[in-house]
C-alpha positions as CSV (number, residue, x, y, z in Angstrom):
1,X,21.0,58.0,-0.8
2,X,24.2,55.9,-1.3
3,X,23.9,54.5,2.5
4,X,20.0,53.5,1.6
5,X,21.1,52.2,-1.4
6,X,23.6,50.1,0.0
7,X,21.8,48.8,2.8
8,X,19.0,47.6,0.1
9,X,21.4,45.5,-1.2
10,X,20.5,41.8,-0.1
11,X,24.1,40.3,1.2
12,X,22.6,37.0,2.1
13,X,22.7,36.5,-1.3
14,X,26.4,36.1,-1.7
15,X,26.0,33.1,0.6
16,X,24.5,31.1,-2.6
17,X,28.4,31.3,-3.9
18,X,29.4,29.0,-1.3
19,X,27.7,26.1,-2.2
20,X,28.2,24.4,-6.1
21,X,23.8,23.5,-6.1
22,X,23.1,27.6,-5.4
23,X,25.6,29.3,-7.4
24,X,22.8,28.8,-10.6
25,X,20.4,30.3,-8.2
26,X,23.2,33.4,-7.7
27,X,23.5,34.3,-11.6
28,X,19.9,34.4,-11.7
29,X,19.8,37.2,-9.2
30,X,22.6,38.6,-11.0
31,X,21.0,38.6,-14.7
32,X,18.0,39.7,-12.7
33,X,19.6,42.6,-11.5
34,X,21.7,43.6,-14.9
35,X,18.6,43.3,-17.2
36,X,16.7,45.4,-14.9
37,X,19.5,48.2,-14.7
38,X,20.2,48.4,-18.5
39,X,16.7,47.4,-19.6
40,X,13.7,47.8,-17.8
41,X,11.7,45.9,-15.1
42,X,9.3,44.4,-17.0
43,X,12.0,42.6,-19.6
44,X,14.0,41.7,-15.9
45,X,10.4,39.8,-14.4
46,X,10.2,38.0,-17.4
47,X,13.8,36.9,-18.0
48,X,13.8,35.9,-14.2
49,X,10.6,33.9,-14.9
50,X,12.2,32.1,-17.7
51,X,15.4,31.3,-16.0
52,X,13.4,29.5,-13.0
53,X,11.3,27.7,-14.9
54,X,14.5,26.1,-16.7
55,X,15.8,25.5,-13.3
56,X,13.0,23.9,-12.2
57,X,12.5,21.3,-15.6
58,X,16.8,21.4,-14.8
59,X,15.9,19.9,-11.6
60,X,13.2,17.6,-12.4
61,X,15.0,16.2,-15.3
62,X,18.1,15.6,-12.9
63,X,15.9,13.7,-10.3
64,X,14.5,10.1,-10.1
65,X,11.0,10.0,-11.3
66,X,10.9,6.2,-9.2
67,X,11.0,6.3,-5.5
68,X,11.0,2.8,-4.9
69,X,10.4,-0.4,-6.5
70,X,9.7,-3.5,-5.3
71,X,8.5,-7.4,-6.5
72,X,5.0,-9.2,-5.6
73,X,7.4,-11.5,-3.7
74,X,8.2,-9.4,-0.8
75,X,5.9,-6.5,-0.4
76,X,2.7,-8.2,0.3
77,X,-0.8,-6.4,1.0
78,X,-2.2,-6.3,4.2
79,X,-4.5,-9.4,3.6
80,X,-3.5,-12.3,6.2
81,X,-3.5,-15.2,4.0
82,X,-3.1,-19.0,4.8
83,X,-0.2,-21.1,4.9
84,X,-0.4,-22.6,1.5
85,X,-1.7,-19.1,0.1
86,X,1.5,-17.5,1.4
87,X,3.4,-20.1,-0.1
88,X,1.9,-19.1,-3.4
89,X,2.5,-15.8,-3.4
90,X,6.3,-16.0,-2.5
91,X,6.6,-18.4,-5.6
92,X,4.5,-16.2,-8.0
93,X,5.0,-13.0,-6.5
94,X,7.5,-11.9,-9.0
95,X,4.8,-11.6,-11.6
96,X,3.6,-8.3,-9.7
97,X,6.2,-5.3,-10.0
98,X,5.6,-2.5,-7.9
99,X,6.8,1.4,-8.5
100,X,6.1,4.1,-6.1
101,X,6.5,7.1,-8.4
102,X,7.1,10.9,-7.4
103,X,7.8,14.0,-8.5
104,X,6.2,15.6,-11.8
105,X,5.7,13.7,-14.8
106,X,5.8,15.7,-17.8
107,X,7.8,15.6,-21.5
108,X,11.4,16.3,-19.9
109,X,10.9,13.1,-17.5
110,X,8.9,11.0,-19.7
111,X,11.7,9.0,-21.4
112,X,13.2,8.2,-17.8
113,X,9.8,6.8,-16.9
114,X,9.3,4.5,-20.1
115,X,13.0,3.9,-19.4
116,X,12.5,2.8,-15.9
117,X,9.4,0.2,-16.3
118,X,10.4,-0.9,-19.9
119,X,12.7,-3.7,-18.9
120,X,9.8,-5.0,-16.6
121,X,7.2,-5.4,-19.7
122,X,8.5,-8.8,-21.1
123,X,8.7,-10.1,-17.1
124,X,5.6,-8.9,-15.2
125,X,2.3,-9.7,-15.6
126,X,1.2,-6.7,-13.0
127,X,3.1,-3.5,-13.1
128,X,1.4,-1.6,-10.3
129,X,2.1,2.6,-10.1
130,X,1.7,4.1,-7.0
131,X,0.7,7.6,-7.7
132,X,0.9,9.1,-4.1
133,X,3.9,11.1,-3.9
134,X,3.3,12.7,-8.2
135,X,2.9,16.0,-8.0
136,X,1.8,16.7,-12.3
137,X,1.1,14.4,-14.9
138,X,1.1,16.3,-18.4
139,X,0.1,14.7,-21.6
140,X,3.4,13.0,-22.9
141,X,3.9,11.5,-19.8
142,X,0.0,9.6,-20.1
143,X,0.7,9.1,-23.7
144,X,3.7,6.7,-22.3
145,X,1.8,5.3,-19.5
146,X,-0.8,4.2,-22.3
147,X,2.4,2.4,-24.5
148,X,3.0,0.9,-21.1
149,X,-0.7,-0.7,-20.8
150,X,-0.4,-1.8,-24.2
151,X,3.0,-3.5,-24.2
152,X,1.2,-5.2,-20.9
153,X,-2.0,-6.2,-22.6
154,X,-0.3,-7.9,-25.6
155,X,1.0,-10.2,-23.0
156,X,-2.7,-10.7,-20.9
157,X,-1.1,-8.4,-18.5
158,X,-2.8,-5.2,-16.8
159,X,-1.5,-1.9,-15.9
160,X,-2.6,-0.8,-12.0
161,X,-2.8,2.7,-10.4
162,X,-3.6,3.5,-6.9
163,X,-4.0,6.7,-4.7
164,X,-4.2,9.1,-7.8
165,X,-3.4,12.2,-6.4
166,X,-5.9,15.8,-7.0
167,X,-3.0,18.0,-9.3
168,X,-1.8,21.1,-7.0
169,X,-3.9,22.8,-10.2
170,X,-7.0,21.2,-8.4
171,X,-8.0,18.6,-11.3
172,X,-8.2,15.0,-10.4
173,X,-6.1,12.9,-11.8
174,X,-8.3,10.0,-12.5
175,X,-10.7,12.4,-14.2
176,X,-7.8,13.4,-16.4
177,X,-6.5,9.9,-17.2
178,X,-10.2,9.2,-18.2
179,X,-10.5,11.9,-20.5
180,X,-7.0,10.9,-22.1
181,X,-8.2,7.6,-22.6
182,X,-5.9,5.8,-20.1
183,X,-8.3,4.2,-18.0
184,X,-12.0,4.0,-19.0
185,X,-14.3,0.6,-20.3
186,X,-12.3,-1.6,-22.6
187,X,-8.8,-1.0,-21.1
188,X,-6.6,-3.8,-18.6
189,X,-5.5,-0.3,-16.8
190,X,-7.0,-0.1,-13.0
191,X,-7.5,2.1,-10.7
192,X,-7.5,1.6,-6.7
193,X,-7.3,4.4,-3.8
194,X,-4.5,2.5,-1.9
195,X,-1.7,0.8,-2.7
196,X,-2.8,-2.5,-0.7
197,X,-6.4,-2.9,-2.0
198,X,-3.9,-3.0,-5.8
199,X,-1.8,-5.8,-4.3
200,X,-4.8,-7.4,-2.7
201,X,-6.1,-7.6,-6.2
202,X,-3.5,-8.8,-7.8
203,X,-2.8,-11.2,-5.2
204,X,-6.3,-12.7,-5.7
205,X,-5.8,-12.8,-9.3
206,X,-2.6,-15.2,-9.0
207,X,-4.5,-17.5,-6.3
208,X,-7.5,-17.4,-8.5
209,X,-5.4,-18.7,-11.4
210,X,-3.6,-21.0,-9.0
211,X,-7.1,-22.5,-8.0
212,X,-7.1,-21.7,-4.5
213,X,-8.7,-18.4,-4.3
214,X,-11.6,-17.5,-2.3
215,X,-14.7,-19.2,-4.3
216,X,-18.2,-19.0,-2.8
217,X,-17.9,-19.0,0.8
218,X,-19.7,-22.0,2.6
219,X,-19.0,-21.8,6.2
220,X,-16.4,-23.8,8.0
221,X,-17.0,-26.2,10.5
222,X,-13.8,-26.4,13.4
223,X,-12.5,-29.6,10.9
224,X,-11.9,-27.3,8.6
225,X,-9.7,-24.9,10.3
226,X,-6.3,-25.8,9.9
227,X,-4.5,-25.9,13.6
228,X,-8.0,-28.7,13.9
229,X,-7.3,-31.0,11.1
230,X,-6.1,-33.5,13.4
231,X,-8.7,-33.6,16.1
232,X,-11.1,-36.2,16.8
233,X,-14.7,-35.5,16.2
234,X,-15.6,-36.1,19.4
235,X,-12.9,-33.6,21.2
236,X,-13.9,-31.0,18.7
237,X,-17.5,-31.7,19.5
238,X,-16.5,-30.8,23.0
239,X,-14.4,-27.6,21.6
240,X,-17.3,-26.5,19.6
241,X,-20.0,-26.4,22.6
242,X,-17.2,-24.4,24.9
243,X,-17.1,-21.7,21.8
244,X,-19.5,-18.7,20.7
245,X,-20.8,-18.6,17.7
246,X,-21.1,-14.7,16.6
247,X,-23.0,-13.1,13.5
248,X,-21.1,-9.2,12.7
249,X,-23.1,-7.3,9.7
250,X,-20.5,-5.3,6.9
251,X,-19.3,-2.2,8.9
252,X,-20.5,-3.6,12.0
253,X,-17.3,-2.9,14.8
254,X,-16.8,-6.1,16.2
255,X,-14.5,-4.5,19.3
256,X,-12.5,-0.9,19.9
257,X,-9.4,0.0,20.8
258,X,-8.9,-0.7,24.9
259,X,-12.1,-2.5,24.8
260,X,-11.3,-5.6,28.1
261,X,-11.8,-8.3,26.0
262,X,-9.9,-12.1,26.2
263,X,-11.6,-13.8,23.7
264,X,-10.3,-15.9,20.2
265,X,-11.9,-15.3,17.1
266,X,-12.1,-17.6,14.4
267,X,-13.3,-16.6,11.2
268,X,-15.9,-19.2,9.3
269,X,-16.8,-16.7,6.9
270,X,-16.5,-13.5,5.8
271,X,-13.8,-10.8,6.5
272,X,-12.4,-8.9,9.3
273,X,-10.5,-5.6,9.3
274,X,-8.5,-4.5,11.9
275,X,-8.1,-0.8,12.0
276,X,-5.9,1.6,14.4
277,X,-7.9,5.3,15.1
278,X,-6.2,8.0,14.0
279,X,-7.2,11.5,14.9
280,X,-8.8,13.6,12.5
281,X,-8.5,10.4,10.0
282,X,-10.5,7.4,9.2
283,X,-8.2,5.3,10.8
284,X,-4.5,3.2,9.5
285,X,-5.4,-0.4,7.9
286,X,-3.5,-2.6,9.6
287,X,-5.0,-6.3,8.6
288,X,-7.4,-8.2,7.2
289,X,-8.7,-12.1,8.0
290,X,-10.2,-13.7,5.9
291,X,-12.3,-17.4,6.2
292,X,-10.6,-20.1,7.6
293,X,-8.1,-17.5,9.5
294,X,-8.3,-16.5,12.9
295,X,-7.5,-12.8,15.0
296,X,-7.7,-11.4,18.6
297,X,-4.5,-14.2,19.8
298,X,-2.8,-11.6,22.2
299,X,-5.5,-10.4,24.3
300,X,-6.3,-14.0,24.8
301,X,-2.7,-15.1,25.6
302,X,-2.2,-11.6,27.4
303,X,-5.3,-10.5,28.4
304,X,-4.5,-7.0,28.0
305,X,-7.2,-4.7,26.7
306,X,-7.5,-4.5,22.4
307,X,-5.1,-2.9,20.6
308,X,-7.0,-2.1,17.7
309,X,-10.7,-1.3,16.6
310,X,-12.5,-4.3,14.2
311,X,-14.7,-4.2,11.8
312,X,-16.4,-6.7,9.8
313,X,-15.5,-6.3,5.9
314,X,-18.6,-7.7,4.9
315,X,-21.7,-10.4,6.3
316,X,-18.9,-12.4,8.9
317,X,-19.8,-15.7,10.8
318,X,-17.4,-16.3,13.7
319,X,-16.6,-18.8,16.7
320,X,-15.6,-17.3,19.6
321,X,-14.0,-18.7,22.3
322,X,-12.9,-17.1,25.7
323,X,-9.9,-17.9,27.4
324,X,-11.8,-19.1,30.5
325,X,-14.0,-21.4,28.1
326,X,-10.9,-22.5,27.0
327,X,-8.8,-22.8,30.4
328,X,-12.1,-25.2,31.3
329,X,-11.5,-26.9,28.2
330,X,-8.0,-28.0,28.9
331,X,-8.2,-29.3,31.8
332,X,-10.0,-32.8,29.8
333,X,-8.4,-32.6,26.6
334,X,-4.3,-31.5,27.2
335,X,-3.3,-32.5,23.6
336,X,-5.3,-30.5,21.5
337,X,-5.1,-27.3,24.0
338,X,-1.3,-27.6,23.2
339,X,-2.0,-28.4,19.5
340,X,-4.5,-24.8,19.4
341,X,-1.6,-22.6,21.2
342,X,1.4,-24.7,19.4
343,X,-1.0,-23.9,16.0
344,X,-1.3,-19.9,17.5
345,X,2.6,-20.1,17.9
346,X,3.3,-21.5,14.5
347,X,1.2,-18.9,12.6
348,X,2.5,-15.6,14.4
349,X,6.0,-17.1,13.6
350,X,4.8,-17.3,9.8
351,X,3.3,-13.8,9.9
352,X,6.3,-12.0,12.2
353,X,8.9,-14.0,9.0
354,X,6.8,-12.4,6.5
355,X,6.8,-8.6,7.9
356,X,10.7,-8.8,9.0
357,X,11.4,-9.8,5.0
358,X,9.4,-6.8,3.9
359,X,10.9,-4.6,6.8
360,X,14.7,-6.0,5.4
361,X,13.1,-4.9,1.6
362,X,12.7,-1.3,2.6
363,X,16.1,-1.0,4.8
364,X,18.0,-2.8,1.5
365,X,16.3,-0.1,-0.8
């Protein structure tokens, strides 16, 4: 009997005295152990309950409720916007404050969550909460995140959620945030599934109220193209009978992934998204073009196969031009050839500067 009982002893448990973050762990075994000896079992399963679940609100309490927070200014959404919209942004982009939240959210982290987004209130106009990593959300914690929407509103400012999380208990968390009253008709509170369709609406929010948002889209002639500005109407007459002129319906895949393809696509109306397949997924968002923008550049310089699937957005009018139409092209008209690919060059430059300063953002946090 004394040999069985000594090798049911557990000795990898003396291990937890070696480290300071187990030895809590160790005197729960212990008080485990005593209680059942000199009580009973039953009084030794509940004090071993109790003690974990202080560890456990120990733990939370001890831990960052934010896992990162960033400005409008340098984490942009996925949206490939113009020059002059970019522009825009950078100077107006610290309105928009974004936290990416984690963890559970319940009364013993509450005040560190007020705490964290409270100096932001008299300096944001969009506080966006990403929801994806939160693992609970009790009823304090909504009861601040509604103080939070209503120090916003008094300022014409709007709370924004995106990719609320189902609880590990199975309930939705938008359904629950309805029923507490945190987002339902009346309220500046939103709700998105991703955390770029939230900046993409806030982003069109500030152009809006900087008056050069998207109004009703009229479809562009060449002229009104940037990188064609400066072309005569004659030479862009020529341009325009040497391009394609291509109608894709909403949801309508415009090319696939490996698809041989060389050709340009300039976008007149309507919206493009490009998408990289996943397996077993829907598939990664990796851009979107809008009217007046234009896609497909390195196939048409490289004329290597696609890298990506597209997919119209909505109703999308297109020119198209190949890079043999536009080889043919050249050969009469030298200067505005250059000024397409110098125009290609400058904006890859613009959109390369823009995902190295958000790349920088994430290594500096």
């Amino acid at each position: 009997l004394i040999v069985i009982g000594i090798r049911m002893i557990d000795w990898k448990s003396l291990h937890f005295l070696k480290s300071r973050s187990t030895i809590l762990d160790f005197l729960v075994i212990v008080t485990v152990i005593v209680t059942a000896k000199t009580v009973s079992l039953i009084a030794a399963s509940a004090i071993g309950i109790a003690l974990a679940v202080l560890l456990f609100v120990r733990e939370e309490i001890k831990g960052s409720v934010v896992y990162h927070k960033s400005l409008g200014n340098r984490h942009f959404s996925k949206q490939v916007r113009l020059a002059d919209e970019m522009k825009i942004l950078q100077e107006q982009g610290e309105r928009t404050a974004i936290f990416k939240l984690q963890g559970s959210l319940f009364f013993g982290t509450a005040d560190q969550l007020y705490s964290a987004i409270e100096p932001e209130l008299k300096l944001r106009s969009y506080i966006i909460l990403d929801m994806r990593r939160v693992q609970s959300v009790d009823v304090t914690a909504a009861h601040v995140l509604e103080l939070i929407e209503d120090a916003l509103k008094e300022r014409g400012g709007s709370l924004i959620f995106s990719h609320l999380p189902l609880m590990q208990s199975g309930r939705d968390l938008e359904d629950y945030f309805g029923q507490v009253g945190l987002v339902k008709p009346g309220h500046q509170s939103r709700v998105f599934g991703e955390l770029d369709e939230a900046l993409e609406w806030v982003e069109n929010r500030i152009l809006e109220e900087s008056k050069i948002g998207r109004t009703e889209e009229t479809l562009l002639g060449l002229r009104d193209i940037d990188i064609f500005k400066k072309r005569r109407d004659e030479t862009l007459a020529e341009l325009e009978a040497a391009m394609e002129t291509r109608s894709v319906k909403a949801g309508e895949r415009l090319f696939a992934l490996g698809d041989s393809s060389d050709e340009l696509y300039l976008v007149r109306r309507g919206a493009i998204r490009i998408m990289q397949p996943l397996k077993r997924k829907q598939g990664h968002h990796l851009a979107t073009f809008n009217r007046g923008d234009f896609f497909g550049e390195m196939a048409f310089l490289d004329h290597e196969p696609r890298s990506a699937d597209a997919y119209a957005g909505r109703d999308t009018e297109l020119f198209v031009l190949s890079r043999a139409a536009f080889d043919d092209f050249a050969a009469n008209h030298k200067k505005t050839a250059i000024a397409l690919l110098e125009g290609l060059a400058r904006t890859l430059s613009l959109r390369l500067r823009f995902t190295n300063a958000e790349l920088r953002q994430l290594e500096d946090d």
